[in-house]
C-alpha positions as CSV (number, residue, x, y, z in Angstrom):
1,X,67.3,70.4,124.7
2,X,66.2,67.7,122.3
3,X,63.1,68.1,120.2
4,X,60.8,66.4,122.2
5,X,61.6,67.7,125.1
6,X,61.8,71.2,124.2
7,X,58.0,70.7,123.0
8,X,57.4,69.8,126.7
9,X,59.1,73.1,127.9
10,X,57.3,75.8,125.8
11,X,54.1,77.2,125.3
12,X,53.9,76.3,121.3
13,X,55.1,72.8,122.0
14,X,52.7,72.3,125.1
15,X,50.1,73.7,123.3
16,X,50.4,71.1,120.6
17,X,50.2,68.1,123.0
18,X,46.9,69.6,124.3
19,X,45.6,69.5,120.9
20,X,46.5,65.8,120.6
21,X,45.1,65.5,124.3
22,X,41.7,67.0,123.1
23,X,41.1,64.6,120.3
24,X,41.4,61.6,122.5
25,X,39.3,63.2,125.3
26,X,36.8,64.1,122.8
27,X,36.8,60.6,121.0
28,X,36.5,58.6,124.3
29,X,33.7,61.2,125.5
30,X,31.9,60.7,121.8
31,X,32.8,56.7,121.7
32,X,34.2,56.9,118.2
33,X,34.5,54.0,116.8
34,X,35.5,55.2,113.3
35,X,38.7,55.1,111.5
36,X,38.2,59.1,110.6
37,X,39.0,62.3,112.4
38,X,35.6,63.7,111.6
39,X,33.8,63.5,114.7
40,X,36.7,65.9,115.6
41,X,37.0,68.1,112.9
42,X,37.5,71.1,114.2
43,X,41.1,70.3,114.7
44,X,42.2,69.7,111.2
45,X,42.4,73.1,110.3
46,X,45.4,72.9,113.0
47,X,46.7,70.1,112.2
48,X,46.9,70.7,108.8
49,X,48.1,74.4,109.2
50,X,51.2,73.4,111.4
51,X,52.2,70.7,109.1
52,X,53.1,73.7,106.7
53,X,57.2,74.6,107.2
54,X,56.3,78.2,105.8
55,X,53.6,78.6,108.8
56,X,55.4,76.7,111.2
57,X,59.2,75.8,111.3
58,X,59.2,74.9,114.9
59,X,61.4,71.5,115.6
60,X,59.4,70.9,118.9
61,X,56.2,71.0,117.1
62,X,57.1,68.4,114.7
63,X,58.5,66.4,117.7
64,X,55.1,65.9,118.8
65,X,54.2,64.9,115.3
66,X,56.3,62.6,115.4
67,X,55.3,61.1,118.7
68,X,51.8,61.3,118.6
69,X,52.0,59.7,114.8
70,X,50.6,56.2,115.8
71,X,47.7,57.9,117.5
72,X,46.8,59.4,114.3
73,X,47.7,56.6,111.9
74,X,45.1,55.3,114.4
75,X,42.5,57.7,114.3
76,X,42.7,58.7,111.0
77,X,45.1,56.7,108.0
78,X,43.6,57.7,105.2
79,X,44.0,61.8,106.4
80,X,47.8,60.5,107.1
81,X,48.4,58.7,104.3
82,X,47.5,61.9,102.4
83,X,49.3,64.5,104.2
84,X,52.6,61.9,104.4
85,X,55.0,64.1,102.1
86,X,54.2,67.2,104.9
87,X,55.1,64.8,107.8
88,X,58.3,64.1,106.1
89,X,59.5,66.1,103.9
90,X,61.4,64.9,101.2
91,X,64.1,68.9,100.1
92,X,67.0,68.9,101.6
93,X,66.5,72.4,103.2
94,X,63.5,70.7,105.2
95,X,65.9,67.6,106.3
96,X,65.7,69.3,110.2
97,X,62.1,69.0,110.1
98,X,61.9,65.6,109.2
99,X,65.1,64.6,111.3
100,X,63.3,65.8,114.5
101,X,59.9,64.3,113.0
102,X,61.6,60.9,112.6
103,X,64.1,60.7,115.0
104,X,61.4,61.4,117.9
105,X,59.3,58.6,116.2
106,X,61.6,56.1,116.1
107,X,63.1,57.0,119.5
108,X,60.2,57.0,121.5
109,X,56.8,54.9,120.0
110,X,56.2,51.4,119.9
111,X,56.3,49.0,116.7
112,X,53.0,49.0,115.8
113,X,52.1,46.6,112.3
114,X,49.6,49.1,111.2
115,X,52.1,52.0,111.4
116,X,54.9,49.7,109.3
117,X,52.2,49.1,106.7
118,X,51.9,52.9,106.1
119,X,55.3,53.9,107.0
120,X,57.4,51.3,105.4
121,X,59.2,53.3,103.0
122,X,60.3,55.8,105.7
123,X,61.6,52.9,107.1
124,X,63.6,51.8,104.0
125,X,65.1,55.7,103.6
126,X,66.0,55.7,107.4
127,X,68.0,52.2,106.7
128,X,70.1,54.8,104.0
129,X,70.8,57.1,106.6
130,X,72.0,54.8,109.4
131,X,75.3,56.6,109.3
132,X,73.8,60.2,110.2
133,X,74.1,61.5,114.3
134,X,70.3,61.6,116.1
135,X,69.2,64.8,117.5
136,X,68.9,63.0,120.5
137,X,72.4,63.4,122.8
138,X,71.1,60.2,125.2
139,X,69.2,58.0,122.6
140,X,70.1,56.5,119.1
141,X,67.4,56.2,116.3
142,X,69.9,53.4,114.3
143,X,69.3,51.5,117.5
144,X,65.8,52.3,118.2
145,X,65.5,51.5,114.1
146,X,66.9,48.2,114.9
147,X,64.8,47.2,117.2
148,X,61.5,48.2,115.7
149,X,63.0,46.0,112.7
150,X,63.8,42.9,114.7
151,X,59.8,43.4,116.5
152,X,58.8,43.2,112.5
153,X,60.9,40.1,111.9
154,X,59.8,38.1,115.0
155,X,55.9,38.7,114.1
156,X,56.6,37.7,110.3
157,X,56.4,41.0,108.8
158,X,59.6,41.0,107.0
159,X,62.3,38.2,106.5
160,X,66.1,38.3,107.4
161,X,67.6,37.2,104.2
162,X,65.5,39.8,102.6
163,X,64.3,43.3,101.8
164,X,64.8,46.2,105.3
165,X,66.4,43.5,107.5
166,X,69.0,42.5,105.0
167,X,69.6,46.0,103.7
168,X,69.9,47.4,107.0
169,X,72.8,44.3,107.9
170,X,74.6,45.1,104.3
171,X,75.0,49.0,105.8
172,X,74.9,48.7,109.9
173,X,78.4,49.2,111.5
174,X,79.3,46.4,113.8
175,X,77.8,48.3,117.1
176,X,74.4,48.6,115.5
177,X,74.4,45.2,114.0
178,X,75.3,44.0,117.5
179,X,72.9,45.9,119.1
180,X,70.8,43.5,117.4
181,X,71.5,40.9,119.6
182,X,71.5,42.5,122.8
183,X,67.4,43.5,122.1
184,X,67.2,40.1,121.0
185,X,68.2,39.2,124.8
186,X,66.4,41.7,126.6
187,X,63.3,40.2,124.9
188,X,63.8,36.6,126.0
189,X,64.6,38.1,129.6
190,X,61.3,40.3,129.3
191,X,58.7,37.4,129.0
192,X,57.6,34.8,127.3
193,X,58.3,33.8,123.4
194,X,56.3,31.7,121.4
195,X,58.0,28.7,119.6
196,X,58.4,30.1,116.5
197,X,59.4,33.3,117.2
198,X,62.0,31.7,119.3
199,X,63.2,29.4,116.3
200,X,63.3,32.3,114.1
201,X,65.4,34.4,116.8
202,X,67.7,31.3,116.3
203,X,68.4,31.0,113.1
204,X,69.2,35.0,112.8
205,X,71.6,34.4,115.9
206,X,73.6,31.5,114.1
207,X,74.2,33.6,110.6
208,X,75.2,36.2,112.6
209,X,77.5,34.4,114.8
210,X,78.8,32.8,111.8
211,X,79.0,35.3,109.1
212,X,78.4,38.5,110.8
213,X,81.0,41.4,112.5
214,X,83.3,40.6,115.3
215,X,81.2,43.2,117.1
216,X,78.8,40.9,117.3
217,X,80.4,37.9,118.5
218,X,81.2,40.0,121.6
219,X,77.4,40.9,122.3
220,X,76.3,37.2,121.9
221,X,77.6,37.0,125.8
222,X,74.0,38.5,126.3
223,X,72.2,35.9,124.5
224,X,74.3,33.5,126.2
225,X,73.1,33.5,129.8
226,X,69.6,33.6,128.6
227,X,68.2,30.1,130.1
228,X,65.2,30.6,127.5
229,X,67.6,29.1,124.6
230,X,69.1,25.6,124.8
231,X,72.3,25.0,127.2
232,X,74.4,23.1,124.1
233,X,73.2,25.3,121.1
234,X,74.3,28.7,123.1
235,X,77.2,27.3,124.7
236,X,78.0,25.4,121.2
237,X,77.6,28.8,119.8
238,X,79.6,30.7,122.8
239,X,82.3,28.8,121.7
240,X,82.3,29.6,118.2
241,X,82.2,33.3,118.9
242,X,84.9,33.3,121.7
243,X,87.2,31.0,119.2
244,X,87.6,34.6,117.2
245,X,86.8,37.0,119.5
246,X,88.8,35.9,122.6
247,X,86.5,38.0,124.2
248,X,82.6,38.3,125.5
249,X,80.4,40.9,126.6
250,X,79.4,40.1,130.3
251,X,82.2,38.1,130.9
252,X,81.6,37.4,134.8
253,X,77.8,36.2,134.0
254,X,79.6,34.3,131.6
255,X,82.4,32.7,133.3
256,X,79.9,31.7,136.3
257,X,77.2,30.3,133.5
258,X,80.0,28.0,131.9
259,X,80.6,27.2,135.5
260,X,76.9,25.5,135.8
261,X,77.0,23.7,132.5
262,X,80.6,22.1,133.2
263,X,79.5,19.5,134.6
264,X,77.1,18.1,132.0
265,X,79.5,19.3,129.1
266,X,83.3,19.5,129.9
267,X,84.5,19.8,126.8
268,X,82.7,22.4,125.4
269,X,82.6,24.8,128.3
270,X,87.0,24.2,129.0
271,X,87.3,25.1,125.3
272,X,85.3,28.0,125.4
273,X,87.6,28.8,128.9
274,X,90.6,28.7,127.0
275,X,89.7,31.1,124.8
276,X,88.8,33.5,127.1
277,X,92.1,33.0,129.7
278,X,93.8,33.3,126.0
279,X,92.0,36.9,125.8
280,X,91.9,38.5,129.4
281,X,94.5,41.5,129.2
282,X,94.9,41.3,133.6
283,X,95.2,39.4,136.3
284,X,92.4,41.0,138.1
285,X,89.5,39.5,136.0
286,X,90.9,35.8,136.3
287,X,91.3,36.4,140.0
288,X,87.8,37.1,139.8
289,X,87.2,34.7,137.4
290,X,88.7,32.1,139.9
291,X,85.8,30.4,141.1
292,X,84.0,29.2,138.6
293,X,87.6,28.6,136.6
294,X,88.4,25.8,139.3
295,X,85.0,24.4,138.9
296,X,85.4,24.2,135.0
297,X,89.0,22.9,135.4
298,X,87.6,20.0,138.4
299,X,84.4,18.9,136.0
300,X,86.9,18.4,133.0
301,X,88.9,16.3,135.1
302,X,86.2,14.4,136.0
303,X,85.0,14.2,132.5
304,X,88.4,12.5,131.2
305,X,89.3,15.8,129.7
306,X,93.0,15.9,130.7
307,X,94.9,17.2,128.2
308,X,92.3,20.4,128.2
309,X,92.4,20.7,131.4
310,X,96.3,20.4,131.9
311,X,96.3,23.5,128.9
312,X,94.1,25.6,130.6
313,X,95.9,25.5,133.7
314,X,99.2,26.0,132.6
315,X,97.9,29.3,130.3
316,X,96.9,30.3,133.6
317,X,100.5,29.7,135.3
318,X,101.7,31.4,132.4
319,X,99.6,34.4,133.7
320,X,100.7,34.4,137.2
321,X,98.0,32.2,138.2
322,X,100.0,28.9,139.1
323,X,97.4,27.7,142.3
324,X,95.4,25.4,139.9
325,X,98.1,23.3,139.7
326,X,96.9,21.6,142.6
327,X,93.7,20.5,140.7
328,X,95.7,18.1,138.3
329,X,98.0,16.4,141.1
330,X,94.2,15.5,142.6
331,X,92.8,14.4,139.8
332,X,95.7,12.5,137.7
């Protein structure tokens, strides 16, 4: 079992939580108000006893640490801020205890600004050690990392061209830069974005269409069937990608959002088809692709796009697909 959930499966570990569960019962019950865990202090002796490797090696307690970190930041900074090296420490023979500390609090808390503030130098080391396996089998801290790095960038706490984000681009391997875009597209999907958080989402997406890994152009299939961002920047974009890649992730969505925008832009979505016939490896995906191909194919006719149009239909004869023919004797 993982840390965290080994913490939830023995009497130490469960224990522990309790603790945690007692302050906030007790701080709710007192209506603290105060940034200090005095009103509670009977349980620093605890807290401050188990954060000592020689009393307490357990990886499941510092799991819940880890977890229950923004709750403390929270109820206490000051007490954290000055117990920080014993959250994570720093000898190499004490890396497992600050794996499982960080990895569970990356994995599984929120982005909270108050937490970067105090944490942001564990966040600069964890950029370092992108490269090293989680303890967690089904999560990834690089990619839980990411995202609480690209929460940090839309509210304006640190800049792209700059400092964690653009250290963390100058070491990420292609799947955890692109990983990058696909939270970037859950996020639109998930509710509403303000203006400028949008624009700034934007111009990250161009650089790293334009300058980042190939990886990436893949992903940015995501971020292209999100109807929050302009139809001609992302198919303008789309096409850009695809012109390398010859490839996109979520290729049907794709092909059938292409299919909607043909009409207004038949040049741009038949180039962007090209690219992709170029790349499909079998005949099954453009016989499911078929569709929205002939409605791509019809609206560049019908947009004086011939010579396009004749070029994408005879790549696709050239793949077994010779039916669209038909489309050019109606329309020439």
């Amino acid at each position: 079992m993982d840390p965290l959930t080994f913490s939830l499966n023995t009497v130490r570990g469960r224990a522990f939580h309790t603790l945690f569960k007692y302050i906030n019962w007790s701080r709710r019950a007192l209506d603290v108000q105060d940034g200090t865990l005095e009103s509670t202090a009977e349980v620093l002796p605890a807290l401050e006893k188990h954060l000592q490797p020689a009393v307490d090696p357990s990886l499941a307690v510092r799991a819940v640490y880890g977890e229950r970190l923004p709750s403390l930041i929270a109820f206490d900074p000051d007490w954290v801020t000055a117990h920080l090296n014993e959250f994570f420490p720093s000898s190499e023979e004490l890396a497992g205890i600050y794996k499982a500390t960080w990895d569970t609090f990356i994995i599984w808390t929120q982005p909270y600004d108050n937490v970067f503030d105090l944490l942001r130098e564990q966040y600069a080391l964890a950029i370092e050690k992108l490269g090293e396996e989680s303890l967690y089998r089904s999560e990834s801290a690089a990619s839980h990392l990411s995202e609480h790095l690209i929460a940090f960038f839309a509210r304006k706490q640190i800049e792209y061209g700059e400092g964690l984000l653009h250290r963390f681009y100058q070491l990420a391997s292609g799947s955890q830069a692109a990983h990058v875009l696909w939270f970037i597209a859950r996020i639109l999907r998930e509710g509403d974005v303000p203006p400028e958080v949008l624009e700034r989402f934007k111009n990250l997406i161009e650089d790293r269409v334009a300058n980042g890994t190939r990886e990436e152009r893949v992903e940015f299939g995501w971020l292209f069937t999100c109807e929050k961002l302009e139809a001609e920047w992302r198919l303008g974009l789309l096409r850009d990608a695809v012109s390398s890649t010859k490839e996109t992730d979520s290729d049907h969505a794709v092909l059938e959002g292409l299919a909607e925008l043909s009409k207004q832009f038949p040049r741009l979505t038949i180039e962007t088809t090209i690219h992709l016939v170029d790349g499909a490896d079998a005949e099954w995906k453009l016989q499911y692709w078929s569709p929205h191909l002939r409605s791509i194919i019809t609206s560049a006719i019908e947009g004086q796009e011939l010579e396009l149009a004749r070029l994408l239909v005879n790549k696709l004869a050239a793949k077994n697909l010779p039916d669209f023919r038909n489309l050019l004797s109606r329309g020439c």
